[in-house]
C-alpha positions in Angstrom: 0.0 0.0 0.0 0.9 3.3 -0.6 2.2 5.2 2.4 0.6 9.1 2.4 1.9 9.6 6.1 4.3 9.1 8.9 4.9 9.7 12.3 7.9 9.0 15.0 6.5 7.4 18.1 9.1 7.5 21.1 11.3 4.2 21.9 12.4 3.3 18.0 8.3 3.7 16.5 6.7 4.7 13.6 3.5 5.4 12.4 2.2 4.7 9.0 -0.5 5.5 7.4 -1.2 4.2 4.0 -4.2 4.8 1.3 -5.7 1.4 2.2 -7.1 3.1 4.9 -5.2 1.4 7.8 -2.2 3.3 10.2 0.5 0.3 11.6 2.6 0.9 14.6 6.2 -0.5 13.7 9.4 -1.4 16.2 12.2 0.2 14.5 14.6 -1.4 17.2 14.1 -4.8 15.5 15.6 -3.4 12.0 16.9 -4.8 9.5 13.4 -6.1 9.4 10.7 -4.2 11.1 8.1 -5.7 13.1 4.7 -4.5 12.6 3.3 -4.3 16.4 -0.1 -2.9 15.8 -2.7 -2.0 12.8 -5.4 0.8 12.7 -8.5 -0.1 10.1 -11.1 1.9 8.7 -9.5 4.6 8.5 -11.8 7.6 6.5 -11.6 8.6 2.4 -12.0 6.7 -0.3 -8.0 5.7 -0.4 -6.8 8.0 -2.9 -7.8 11.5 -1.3 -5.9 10.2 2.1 -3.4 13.2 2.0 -0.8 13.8 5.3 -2.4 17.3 5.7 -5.5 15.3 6.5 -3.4 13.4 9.4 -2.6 14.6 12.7 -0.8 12.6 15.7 -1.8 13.8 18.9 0.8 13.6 21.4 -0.2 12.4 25.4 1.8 14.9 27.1 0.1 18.0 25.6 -3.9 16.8 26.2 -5.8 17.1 23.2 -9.2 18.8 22.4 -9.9 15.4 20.7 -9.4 13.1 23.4 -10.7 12.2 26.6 -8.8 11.8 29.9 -8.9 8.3 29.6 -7.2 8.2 26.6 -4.3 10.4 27.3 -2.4 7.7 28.4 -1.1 6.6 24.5 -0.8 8.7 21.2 -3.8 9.2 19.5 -4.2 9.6 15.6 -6.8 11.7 14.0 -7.7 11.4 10.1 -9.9 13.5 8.3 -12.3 13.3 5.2 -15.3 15.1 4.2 -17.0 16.3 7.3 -15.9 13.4 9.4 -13.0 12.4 11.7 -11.8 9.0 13.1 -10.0 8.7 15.8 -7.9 5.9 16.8 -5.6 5.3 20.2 -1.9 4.2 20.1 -0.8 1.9 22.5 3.0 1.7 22.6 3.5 -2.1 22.5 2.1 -5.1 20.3 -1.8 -4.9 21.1 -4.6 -6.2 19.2 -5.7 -5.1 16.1 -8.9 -1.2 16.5 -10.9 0.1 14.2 -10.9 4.0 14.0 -14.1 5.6 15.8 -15.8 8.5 14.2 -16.4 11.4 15.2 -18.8 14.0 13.7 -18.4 18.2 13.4 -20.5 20.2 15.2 -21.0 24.3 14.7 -21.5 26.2 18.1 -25.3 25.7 18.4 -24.3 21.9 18.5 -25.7 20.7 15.0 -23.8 19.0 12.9 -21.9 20.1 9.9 -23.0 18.5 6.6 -20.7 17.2 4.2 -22.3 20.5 1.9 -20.7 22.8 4.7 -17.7 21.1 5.5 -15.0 19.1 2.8 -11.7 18.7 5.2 -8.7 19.2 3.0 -6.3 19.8 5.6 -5.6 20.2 9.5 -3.5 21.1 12.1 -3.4 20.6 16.0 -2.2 23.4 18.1 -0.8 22.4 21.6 -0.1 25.3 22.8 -3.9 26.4 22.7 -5.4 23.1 22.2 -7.3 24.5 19.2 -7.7 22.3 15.6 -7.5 24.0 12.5 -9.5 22.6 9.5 -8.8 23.8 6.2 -12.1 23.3 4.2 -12.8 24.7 0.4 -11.9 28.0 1.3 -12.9 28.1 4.8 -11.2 27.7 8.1 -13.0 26.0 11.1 -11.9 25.9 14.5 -12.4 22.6 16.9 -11.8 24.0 20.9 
């Protein structure tokens, strides 16, 4: 598969993230030959819109606006398409097999944005602030 995204993980990792719509955690520490130690499915798109300005990998130290405090524990990835996000924890040893959990945009009153509204092309976590910036057909949204 063809990989659109990557991402160090402390203690020799790396995160992939490839247009079948699947992330895989690898041990870098075992090189010459990497061992895969965990795989992230259903990942959104269609495959061949899966861009890495679409990806973000949400660190544990810095909290997130995306996660809860029981997930802050392990990395967590975020992937974007359309008006949707899926969300996915990253344990930091061999573990079973997730599926991505979605997660829908809502405006301030609390509804949620249509796919008409909303077509994510790009995004960006800010730690600092905790604020996600969504780059969408011309438009900028704002997640708090």
């Amino acid at each position: 598969a063809v990989v659109v995204a990557g991402g160090a993980i402390p203690r020799h990792k790396l995160l992939t993230i490839s247009r079948d719509k699947t992330g895989i955690l690898w041990n870098l520490k075992s090189l010459p030959e990497p061992k895969k130690l965990f795989t992230i499915r259903d990942l959104p798109g269609d495959g061949t819109n899966m861009t890495a300005q679409s990806i973000v990998i949400e660190h544990p130290s810095r909290g997130g606006i995306l996660s809860s405090p029981s997930e802050t524990n392990s990395f967590l990835l975020h992937a974007a398409y359309g008006n949707k996000i899926k969300s996915a924890s990253i344990p930091l040893a061999e573990s079973e097999d997730a599926k991505a959990t979605s997660k829908k945009f809502r405006n301030f009153s609390g509804k949620e944005i249509s796919k008409k509204e909303m077509n994510i092309h790009s995004m960006v976590f800010l730690p600092l602030r905790e604020l996600l910036l969504v780059g969408s057909d011309g438009k900028i949204f704002l997640g708090l």
